[in-house]
N, CA, C and O atoms as a printed pandas DataFrame, in Angstrom:
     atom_number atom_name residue_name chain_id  residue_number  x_coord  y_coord  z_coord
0              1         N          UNK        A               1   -6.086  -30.290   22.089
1              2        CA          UNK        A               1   -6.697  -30.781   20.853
2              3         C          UNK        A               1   -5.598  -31.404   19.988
3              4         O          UNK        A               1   -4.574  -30.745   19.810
4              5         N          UNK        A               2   -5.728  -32.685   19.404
5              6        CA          UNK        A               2   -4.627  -33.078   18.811
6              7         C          UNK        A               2   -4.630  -32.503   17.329
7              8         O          UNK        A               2   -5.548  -32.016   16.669
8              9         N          UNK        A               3   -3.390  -32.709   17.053
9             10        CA          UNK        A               3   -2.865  -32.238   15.729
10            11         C          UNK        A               3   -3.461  -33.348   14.059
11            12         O          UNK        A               3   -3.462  -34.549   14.330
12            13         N          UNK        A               4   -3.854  -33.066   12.727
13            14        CA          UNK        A               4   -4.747  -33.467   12.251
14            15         C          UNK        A               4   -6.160  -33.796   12.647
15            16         O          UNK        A               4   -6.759  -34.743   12.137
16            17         N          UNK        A               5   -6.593  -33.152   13.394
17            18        CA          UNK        A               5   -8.302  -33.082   13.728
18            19         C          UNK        A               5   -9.061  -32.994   12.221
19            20         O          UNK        A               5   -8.803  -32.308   11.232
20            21         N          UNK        A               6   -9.878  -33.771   12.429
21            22        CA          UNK        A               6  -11.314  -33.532   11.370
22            23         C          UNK        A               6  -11.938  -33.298   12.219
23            24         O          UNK        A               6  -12.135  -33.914   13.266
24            25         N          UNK        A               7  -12.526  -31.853   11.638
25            26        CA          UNK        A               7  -13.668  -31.654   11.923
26            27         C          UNK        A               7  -15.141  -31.881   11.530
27            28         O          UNK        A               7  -15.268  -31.590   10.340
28            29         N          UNK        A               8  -16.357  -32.310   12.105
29            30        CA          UNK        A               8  -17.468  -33.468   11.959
30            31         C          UNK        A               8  -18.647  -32.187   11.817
31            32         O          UNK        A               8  -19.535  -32.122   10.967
32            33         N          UNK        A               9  -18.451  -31.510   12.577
33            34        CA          UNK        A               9  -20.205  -30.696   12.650
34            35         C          UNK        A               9  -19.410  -29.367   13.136
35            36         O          UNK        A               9  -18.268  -29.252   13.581
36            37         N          UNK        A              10  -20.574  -28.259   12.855
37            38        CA          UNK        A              10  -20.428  -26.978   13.160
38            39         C          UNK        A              10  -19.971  -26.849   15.087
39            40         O          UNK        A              10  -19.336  -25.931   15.604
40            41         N          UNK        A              11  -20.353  -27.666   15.551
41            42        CA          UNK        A              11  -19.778  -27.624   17.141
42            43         C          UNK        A              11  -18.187  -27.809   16.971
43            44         O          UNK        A              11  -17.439  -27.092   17.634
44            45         N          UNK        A              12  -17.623  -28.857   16.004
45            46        CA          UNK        A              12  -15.814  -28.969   15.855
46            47         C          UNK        A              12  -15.880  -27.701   15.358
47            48         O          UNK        A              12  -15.616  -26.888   16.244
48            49         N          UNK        A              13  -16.053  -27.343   14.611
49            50        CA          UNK        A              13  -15.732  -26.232   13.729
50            51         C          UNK        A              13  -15.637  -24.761   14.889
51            52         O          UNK        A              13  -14.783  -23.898   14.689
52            53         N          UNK        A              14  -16.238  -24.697   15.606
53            54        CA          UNK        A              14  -16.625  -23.629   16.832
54            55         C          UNK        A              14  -15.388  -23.538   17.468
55            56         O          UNK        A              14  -14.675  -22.544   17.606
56            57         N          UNK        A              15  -15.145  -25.125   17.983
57            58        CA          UNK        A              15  -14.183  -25.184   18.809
58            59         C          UNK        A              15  -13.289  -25.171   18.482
59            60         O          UNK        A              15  -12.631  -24.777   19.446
60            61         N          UNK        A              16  -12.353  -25.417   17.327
61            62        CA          UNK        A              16  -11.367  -25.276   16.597
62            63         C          UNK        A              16  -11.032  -23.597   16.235
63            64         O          UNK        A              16   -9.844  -23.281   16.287
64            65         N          UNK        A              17  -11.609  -22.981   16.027
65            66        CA          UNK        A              17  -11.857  -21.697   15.417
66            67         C          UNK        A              17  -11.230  -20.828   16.782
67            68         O          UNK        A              17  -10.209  -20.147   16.886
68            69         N          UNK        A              18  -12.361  -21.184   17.820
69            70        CA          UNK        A              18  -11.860  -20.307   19.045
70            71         C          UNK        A              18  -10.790  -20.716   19.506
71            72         O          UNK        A              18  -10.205  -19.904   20.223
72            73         N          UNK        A              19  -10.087  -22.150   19.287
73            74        CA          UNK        A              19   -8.342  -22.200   19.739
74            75         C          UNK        A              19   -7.710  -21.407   18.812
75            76         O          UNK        A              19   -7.025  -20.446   19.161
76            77         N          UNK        A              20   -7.875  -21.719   17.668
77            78        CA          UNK        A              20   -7.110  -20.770   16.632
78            79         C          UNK        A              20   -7.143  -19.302   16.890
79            80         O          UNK        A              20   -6.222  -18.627   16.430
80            81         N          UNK        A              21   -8.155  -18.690   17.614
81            82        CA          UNK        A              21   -8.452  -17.304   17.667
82            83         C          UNK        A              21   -7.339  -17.063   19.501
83            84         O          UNK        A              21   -6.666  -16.096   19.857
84            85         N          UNK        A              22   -7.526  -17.981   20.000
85            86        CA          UNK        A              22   -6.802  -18.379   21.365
86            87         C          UNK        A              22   -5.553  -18.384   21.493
87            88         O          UNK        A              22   -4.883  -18.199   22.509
88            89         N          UNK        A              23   -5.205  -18.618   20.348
89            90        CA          UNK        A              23   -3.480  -18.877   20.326
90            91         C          UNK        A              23   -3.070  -18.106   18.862
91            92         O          UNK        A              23   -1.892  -18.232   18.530
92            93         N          UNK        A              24   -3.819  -17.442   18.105
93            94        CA          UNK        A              24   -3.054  -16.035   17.551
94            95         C          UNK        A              24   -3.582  -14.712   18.412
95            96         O          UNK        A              24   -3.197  -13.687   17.849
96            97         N          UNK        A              25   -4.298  -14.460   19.525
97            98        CA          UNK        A              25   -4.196  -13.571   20.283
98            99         C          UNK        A              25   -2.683  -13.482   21.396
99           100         O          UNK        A              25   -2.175  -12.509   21.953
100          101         N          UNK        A              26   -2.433  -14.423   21.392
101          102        CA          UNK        A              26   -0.764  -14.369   22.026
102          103         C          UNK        A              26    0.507  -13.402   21.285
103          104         O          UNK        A              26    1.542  -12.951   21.776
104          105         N          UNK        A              27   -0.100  -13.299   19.806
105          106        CA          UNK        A              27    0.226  -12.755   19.397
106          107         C          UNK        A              27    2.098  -13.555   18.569
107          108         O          UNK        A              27    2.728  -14.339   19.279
108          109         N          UNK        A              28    2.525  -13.267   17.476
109          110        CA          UNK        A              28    3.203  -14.126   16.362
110          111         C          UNK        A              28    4.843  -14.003   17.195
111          112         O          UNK        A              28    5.865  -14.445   16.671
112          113         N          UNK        A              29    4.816  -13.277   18.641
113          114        CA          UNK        A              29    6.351  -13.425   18.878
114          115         C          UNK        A              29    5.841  -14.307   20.017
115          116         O          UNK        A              29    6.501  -15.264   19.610
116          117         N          UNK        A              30    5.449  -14.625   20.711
117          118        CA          UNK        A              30    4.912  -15.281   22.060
118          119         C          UNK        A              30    4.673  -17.004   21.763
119          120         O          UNK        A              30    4.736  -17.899   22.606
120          121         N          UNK        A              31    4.428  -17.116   20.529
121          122        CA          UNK        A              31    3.879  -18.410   20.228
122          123         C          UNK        A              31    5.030  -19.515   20.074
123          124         O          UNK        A              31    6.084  -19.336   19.463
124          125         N          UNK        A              32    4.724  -20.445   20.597
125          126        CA          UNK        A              32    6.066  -21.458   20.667
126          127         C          UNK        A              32    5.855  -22.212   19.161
127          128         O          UNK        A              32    4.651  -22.323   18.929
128          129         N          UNK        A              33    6.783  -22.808   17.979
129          130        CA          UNK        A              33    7.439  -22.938   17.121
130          131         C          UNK        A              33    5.708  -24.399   17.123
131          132         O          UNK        A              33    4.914  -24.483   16.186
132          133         N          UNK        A              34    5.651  -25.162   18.268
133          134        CA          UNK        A              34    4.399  -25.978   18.203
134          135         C          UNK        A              34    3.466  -25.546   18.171
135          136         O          UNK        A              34    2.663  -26.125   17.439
136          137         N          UNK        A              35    2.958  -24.257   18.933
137          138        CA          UNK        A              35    1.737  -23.747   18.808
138          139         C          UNK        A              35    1.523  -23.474   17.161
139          140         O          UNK        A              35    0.634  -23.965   16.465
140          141         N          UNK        A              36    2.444  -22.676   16.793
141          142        CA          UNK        A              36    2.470  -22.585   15.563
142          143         C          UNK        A              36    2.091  -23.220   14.127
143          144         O          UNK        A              36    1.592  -22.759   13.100
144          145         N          UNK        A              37    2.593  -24.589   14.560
145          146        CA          UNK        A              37    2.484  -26.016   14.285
146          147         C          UNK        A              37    0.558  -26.025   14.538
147          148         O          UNK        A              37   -0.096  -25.863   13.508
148          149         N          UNK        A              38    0.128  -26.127   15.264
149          150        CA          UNK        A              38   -1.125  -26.430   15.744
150          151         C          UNK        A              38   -1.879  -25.681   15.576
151          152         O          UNK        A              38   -3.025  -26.060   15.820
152          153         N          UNK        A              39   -1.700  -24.134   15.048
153          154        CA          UNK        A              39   -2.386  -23.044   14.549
154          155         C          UNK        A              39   -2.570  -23.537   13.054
155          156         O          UNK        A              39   -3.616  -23.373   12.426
156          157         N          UNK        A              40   -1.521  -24.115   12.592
157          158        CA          UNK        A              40   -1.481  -24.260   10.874
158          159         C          UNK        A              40   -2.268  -25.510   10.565
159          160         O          UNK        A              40   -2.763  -25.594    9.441
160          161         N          UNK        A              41   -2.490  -26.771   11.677
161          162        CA          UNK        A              41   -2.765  -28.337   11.417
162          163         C          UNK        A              41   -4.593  -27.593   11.426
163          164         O          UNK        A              41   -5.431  -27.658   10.526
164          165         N          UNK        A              42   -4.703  -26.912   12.843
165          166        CA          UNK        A              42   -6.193  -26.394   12.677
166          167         C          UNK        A              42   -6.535  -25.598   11.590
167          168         O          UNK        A              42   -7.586  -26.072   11.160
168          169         N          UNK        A              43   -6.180  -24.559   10.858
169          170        CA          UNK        A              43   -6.532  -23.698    9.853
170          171         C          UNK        A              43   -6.703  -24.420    8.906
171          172         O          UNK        A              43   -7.614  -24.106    8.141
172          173         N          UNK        A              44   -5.597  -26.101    8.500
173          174        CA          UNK        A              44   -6.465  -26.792    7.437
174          175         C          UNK        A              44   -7.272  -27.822    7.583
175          176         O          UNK        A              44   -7.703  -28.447    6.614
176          177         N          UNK        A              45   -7.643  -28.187    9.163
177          178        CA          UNK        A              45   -8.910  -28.199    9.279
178          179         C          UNK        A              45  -10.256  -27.860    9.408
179          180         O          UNK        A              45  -11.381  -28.361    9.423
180          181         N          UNK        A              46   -9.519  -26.536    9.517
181          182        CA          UNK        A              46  -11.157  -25.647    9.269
182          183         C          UNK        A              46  -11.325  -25.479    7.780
183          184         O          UNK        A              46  -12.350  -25.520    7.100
184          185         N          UNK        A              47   -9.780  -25.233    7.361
185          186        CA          UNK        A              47  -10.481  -25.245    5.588
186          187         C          UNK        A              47  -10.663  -26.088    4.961
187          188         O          UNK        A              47  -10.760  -25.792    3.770
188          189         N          UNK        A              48  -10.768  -27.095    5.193
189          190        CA          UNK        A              48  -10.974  -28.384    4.993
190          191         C          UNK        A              48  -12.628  -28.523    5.053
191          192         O          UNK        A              48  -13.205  -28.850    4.016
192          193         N          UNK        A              49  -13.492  -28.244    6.420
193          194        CA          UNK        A              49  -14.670  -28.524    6.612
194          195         C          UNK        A              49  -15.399  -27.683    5.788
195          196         O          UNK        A              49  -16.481  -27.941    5.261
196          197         N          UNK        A              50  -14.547  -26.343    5.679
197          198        CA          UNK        A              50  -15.511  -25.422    5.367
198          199         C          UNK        A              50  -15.506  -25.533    3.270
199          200         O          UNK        A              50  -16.343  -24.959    2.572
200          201         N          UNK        A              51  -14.815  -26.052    2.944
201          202        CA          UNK        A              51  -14.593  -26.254    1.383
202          203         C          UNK        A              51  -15.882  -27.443    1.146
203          204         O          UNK        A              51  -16.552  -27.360    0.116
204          205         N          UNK        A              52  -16.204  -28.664    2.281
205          206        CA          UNK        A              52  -17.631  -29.237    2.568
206          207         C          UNK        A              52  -18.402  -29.043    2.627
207          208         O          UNK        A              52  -19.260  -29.655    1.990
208          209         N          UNK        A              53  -18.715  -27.914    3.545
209          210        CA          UNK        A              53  -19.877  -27.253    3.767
210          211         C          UNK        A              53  -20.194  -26.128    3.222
211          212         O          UNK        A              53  -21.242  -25.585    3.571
212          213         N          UNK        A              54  -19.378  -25.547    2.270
213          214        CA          UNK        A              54  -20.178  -24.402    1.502
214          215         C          UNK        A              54  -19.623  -24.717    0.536
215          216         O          UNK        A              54  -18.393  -24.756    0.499
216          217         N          UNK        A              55  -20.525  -25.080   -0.686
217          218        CA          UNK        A              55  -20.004  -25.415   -2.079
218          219         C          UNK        A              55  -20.672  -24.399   -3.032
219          220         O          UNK        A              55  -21.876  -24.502   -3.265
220          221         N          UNK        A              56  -20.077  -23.616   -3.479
221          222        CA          UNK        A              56  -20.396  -22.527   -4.296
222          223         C          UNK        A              56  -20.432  -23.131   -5.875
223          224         O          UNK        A              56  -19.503  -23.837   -6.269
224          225         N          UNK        A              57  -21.364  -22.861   -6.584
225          226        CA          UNK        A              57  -22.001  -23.777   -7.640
226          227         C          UNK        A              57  -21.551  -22.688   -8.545
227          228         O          UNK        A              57  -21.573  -21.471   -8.364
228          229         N          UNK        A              58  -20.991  -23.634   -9.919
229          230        CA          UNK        A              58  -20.217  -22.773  -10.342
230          231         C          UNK        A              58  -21.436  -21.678  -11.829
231          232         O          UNK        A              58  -22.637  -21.808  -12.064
232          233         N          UNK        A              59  -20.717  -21.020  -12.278
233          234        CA          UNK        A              59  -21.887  -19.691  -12.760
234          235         C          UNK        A              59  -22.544  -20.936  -14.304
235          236         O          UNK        A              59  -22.029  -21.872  -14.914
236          237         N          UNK        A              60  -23.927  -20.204  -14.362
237          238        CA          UNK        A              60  -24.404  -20.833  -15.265
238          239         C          UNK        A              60  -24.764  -20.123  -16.734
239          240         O          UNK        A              60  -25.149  -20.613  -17.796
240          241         N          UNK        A              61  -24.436  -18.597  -16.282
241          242        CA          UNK        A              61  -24.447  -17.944  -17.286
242          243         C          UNK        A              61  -23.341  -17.134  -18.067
243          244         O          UNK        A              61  -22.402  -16.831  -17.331
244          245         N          UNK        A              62  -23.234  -16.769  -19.181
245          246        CA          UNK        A              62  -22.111  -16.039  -19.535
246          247         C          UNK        A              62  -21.743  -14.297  -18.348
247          248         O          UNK        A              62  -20.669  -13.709  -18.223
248          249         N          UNK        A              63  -22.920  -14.004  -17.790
249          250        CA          UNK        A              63  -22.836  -13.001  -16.959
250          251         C          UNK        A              63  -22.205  -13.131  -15.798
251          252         O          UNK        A              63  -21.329  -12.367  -15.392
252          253         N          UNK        A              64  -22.680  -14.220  -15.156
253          254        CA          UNK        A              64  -22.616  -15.261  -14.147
254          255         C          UNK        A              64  -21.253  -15.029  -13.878
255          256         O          UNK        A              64  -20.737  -14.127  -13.216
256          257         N          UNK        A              65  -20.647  -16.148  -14.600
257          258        CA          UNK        A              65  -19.295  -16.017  -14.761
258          259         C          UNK        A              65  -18.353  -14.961  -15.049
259          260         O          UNK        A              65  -17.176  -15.141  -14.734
260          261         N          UNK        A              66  -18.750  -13.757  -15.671
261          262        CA          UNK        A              66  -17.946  -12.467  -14.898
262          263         C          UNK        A              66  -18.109  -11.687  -14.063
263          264         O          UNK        A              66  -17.261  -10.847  -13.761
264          265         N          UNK        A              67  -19.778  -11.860  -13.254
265          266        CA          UNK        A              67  -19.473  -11.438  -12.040
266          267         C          UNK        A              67  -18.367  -12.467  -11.818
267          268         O          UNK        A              67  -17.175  -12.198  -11.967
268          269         N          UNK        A              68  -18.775  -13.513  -11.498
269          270        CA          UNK        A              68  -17.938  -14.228  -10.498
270          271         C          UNK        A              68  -16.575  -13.599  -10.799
271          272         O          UNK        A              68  -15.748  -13.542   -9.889
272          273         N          UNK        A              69  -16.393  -13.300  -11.565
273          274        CA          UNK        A              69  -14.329  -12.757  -11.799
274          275         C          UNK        A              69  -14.320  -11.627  -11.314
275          276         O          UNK        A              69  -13.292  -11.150  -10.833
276          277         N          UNK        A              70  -15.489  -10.975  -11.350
277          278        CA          UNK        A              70  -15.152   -9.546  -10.773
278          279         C          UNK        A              70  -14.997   -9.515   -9.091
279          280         O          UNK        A              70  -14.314   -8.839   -8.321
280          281         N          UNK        A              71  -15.861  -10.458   -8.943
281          282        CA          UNK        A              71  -15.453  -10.866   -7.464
282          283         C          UNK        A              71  -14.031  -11.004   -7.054
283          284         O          UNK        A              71  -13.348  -10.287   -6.324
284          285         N          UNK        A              72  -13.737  -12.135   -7.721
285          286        CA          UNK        A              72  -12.658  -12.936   -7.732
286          287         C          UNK        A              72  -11.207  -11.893   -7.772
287          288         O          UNK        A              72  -10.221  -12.139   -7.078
288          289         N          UNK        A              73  -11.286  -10.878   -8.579
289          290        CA          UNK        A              73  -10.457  -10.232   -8.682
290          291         C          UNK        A              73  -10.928   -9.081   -8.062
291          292         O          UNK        A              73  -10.365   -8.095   -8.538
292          293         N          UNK        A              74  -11.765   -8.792   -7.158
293          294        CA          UNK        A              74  -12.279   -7.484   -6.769
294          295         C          UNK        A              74  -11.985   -6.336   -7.350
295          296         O          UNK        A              74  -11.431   -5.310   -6.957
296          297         N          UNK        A              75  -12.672   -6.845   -8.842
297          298        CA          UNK        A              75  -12.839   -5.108   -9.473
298          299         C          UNK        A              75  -14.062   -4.856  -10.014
299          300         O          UNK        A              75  -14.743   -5.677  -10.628
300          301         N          UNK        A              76  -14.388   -3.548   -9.753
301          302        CA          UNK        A              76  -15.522   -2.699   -9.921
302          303         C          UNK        A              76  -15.395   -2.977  -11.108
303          304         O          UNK        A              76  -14.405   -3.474  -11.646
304          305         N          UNK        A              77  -17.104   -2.453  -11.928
305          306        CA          UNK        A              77  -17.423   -2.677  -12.951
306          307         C          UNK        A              77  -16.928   -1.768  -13.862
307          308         O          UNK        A              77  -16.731   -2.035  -15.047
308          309         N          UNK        A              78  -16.664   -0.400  -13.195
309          310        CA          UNK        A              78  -15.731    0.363  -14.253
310          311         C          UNK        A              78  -14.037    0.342  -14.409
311          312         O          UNK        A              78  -13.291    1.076  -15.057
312          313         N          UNK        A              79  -13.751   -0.860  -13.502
313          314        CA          UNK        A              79  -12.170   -1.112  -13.533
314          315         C          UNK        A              79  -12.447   -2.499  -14.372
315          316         O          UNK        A              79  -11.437   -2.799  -15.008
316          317         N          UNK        A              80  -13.493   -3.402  -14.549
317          318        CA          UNK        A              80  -13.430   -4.290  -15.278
318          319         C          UNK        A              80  -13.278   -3.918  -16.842
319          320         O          UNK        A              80  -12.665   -4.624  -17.643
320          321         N          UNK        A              81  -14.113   -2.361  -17.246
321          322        CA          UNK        A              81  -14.505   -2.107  -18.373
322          323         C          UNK        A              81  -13.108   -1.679  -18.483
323          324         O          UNK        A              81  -12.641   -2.359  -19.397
324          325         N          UNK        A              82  -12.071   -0.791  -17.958
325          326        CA          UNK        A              82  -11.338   -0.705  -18.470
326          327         C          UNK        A              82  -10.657   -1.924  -18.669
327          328         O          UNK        A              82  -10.375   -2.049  -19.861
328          329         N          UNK        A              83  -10.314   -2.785  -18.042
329          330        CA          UNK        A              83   -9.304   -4.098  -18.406
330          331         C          UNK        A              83   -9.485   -4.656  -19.748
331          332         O          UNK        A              83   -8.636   -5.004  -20.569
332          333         N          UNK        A              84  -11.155   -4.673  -19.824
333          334        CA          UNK        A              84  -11.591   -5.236  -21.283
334          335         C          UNK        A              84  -11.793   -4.451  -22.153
335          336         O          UNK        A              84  -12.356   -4.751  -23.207
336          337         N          UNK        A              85  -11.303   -3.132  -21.818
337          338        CA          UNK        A              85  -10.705   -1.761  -22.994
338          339         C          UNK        A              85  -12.829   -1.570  -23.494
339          340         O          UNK        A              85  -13.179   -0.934  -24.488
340          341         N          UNK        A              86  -13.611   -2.108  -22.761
341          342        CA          UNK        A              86  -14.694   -0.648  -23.685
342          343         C          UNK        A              86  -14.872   -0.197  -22.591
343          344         O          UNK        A              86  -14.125   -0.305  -21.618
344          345         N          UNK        A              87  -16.266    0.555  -22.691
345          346        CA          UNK        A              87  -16.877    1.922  -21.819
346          347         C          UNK        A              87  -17.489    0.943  -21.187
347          348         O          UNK        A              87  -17.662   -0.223  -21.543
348          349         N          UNK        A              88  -17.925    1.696  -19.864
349          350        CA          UNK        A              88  -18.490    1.478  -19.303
350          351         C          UNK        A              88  -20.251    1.122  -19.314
351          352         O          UNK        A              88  -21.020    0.445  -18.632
352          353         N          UNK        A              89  -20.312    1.735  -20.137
353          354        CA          UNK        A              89  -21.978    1.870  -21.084
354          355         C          UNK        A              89  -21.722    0.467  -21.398
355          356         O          UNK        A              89  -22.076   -0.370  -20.568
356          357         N          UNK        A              90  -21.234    0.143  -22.330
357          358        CA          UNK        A              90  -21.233   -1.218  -23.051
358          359         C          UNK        A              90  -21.186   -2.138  -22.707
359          360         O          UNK        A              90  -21.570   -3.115  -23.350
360          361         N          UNK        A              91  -20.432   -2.203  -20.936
361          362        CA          UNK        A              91  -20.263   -3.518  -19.974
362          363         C          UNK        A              91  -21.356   -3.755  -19.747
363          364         O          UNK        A              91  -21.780   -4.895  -19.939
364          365         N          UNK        A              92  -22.384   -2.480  -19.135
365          366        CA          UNK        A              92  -23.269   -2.375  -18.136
366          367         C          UNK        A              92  -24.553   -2.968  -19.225
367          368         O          UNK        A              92  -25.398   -3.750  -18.789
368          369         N          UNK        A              93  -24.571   -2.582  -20.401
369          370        CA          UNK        A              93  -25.422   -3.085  -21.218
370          371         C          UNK        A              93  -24.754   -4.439  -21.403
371          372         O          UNK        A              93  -25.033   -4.823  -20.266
372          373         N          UNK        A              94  -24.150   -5.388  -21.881
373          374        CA          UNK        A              94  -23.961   -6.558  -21.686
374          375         C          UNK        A              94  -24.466   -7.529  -20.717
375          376         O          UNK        A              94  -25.035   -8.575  -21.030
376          377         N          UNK        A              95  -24.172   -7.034  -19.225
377          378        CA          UNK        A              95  -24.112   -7.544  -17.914
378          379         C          UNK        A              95  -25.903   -7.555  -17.948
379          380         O          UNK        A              95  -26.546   -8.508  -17.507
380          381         N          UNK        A              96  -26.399   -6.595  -18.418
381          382        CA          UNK        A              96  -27.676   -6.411  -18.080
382          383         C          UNK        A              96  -29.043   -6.918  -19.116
383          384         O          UNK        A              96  -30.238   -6.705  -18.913
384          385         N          UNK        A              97  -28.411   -7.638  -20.248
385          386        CA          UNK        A              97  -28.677   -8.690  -21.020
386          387         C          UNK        A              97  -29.636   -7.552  -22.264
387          388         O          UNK        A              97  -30.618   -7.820  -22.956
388          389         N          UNK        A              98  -28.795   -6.194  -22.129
389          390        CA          UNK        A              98  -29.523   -5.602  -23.471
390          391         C          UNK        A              98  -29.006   -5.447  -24.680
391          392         O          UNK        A              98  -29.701   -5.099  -25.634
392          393         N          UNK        A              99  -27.564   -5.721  -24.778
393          394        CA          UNK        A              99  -26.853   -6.009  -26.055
394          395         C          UNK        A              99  -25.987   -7.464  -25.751
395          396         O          UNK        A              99  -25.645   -7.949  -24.672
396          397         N          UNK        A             100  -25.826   -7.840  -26.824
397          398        CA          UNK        A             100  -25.213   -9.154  -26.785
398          399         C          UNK        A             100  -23.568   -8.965  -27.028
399          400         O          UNK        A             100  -23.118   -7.883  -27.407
400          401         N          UNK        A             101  -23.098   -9.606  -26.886
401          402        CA          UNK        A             101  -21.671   -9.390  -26.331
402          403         C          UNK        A             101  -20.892   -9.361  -28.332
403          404         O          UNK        A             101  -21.592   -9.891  -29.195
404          405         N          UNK        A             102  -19.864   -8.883  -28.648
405          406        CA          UNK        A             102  -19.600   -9.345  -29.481
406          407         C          UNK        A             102  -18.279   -9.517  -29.632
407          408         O          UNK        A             102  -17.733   -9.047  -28.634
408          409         N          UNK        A             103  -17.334  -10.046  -30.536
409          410        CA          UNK        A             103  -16.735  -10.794  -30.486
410          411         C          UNK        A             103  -15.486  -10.168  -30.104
411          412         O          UNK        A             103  -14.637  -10.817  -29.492
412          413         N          UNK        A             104  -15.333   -9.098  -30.383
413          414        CA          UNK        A             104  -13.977   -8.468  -29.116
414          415         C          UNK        A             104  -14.108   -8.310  -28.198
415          416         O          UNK        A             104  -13.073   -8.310  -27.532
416          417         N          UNK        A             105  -15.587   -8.027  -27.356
417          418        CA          UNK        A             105  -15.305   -8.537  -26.407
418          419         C          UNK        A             105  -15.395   -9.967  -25.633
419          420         O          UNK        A             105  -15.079  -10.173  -24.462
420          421         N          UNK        A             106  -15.877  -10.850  -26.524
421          422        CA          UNK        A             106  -15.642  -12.049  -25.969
422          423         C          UNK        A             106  -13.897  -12.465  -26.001
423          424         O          UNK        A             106  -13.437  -13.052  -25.021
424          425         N          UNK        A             107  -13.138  -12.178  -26.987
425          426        CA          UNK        A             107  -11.700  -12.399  -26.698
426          427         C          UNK        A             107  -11.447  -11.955  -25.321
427          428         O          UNK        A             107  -10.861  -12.673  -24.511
428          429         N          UNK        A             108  -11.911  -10.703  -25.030
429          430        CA          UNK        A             108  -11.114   -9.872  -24.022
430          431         C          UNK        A             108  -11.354  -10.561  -22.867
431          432         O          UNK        A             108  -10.571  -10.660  -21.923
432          433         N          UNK        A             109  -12.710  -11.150  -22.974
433          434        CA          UNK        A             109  -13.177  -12.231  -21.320
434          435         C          UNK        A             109  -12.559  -13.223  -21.772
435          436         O          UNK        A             109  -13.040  -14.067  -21.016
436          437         N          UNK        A             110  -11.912  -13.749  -22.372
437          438        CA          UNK        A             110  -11.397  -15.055  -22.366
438          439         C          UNK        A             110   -9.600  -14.610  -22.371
439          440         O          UNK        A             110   -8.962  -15.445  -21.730
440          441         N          UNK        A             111   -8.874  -13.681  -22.858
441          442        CA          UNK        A             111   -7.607  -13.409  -21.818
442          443         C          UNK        A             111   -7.687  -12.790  -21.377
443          444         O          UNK        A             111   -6.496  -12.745  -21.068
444          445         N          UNK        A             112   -8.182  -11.819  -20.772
445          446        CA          UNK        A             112   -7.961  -10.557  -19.135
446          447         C          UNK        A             112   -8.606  -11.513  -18.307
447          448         O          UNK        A             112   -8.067  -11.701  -17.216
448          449         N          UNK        A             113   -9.820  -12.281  -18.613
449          450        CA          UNK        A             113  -10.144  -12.515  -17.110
450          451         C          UNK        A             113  -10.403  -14.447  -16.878
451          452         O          UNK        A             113  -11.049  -15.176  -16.125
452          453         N          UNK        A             114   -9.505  -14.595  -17.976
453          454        CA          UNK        A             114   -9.373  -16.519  -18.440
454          455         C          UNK        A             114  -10.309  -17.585  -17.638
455          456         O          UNK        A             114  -10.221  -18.303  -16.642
456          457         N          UNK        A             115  -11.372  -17.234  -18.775
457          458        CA          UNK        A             115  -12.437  -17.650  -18.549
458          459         C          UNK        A             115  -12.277  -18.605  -20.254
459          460         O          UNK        A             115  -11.936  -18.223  -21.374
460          461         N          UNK        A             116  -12.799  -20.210  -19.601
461          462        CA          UNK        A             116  -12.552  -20.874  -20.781
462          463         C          UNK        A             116  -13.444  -20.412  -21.906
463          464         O          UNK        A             116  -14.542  -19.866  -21.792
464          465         N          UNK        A             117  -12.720  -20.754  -23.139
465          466        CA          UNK        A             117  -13.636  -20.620  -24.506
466          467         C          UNK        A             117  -14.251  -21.425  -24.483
467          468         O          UNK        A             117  -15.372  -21.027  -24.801
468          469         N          UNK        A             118  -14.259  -22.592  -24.260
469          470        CA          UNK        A             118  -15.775  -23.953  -24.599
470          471         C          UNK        A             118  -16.779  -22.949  -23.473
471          472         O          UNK        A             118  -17.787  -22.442  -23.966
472          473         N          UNK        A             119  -16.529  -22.733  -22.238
473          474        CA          UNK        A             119  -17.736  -22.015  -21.616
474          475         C          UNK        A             119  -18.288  -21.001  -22.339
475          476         O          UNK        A             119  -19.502  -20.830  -22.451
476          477         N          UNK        A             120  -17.366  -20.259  -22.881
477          478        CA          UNK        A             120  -17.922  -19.313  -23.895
478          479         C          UNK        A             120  -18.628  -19.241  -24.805
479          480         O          UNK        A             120  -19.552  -18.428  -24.846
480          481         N          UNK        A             121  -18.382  -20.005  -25.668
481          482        CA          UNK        A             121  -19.212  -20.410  -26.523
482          483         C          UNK        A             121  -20.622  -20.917  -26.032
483          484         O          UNK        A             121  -21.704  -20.330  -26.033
484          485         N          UNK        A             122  -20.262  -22.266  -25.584
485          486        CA          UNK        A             122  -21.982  -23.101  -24.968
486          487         C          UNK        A             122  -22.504  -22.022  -23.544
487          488         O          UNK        A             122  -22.961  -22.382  -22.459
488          489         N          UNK        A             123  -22.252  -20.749  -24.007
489          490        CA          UNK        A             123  -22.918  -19.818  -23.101
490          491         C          UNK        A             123  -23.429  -18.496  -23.350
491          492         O          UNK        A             123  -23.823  -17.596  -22.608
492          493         N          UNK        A             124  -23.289  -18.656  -24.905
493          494        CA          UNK        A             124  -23.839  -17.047  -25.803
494          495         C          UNK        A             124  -25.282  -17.604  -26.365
495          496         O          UNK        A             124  -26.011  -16.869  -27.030
């Protein structure tokens, strides 16, 4: 397979994947300095296709958007509450649209988990 491949359809994508899976089963002392080379040209062609084909739409709500960080940073909702210093009660009521957020903690989502202020705002 040559080196800079685009990949076109989920069949490149297959086949690319299983060389890549083909030639790091050789394992990272076995691999010649090119394979290596050709492990790395494929990985950004697969991430390449795959940044195409799955476009994750970005959050539309003020909630939205801290799941998405909690994702992003994989932390639980009671490791988020601590970052943004309240209880856990108070996240969970926020997140769950029964109190409205107020303004310390909107600072705290906009530096612990830098999320822009214009979103902030045109999202309360």
């Amino acid at each position: 397979m040559e080196h800079n491949k685009v990949i076109n359809d989920d069949s490149d994508y297959t086949t690319v994947m299983a060389k890549i899976d083909g030639l790091m089963a050789k394992g990272s002392n076995n691999v010649s300095k090119e394979e290596l080379e050709e492990i790395r040209q494929l990985a950004l062609a697969a991430q390449q296709y795959e940044q195409q084909k799955y476009i994750v739409e970005a959050p539309k709500t003020l909630t939205g958007m801290i799941e998405m960080k909690m994702y992003e940073m994989r932390l639980k909702q009671k490791s988020l509450a601590k970052k943004l210093k309240i209880s856990d009660a108070k996240l969970s009521l926020i997140l769950n649209g029964k109190q409205k957020p107020d303004v310390d903690f909107l600072k705290a989502v906009y530096t612990e988990l830098k999320v822009d202020a214009d979103f902030i705002l045109q999202h309360l």
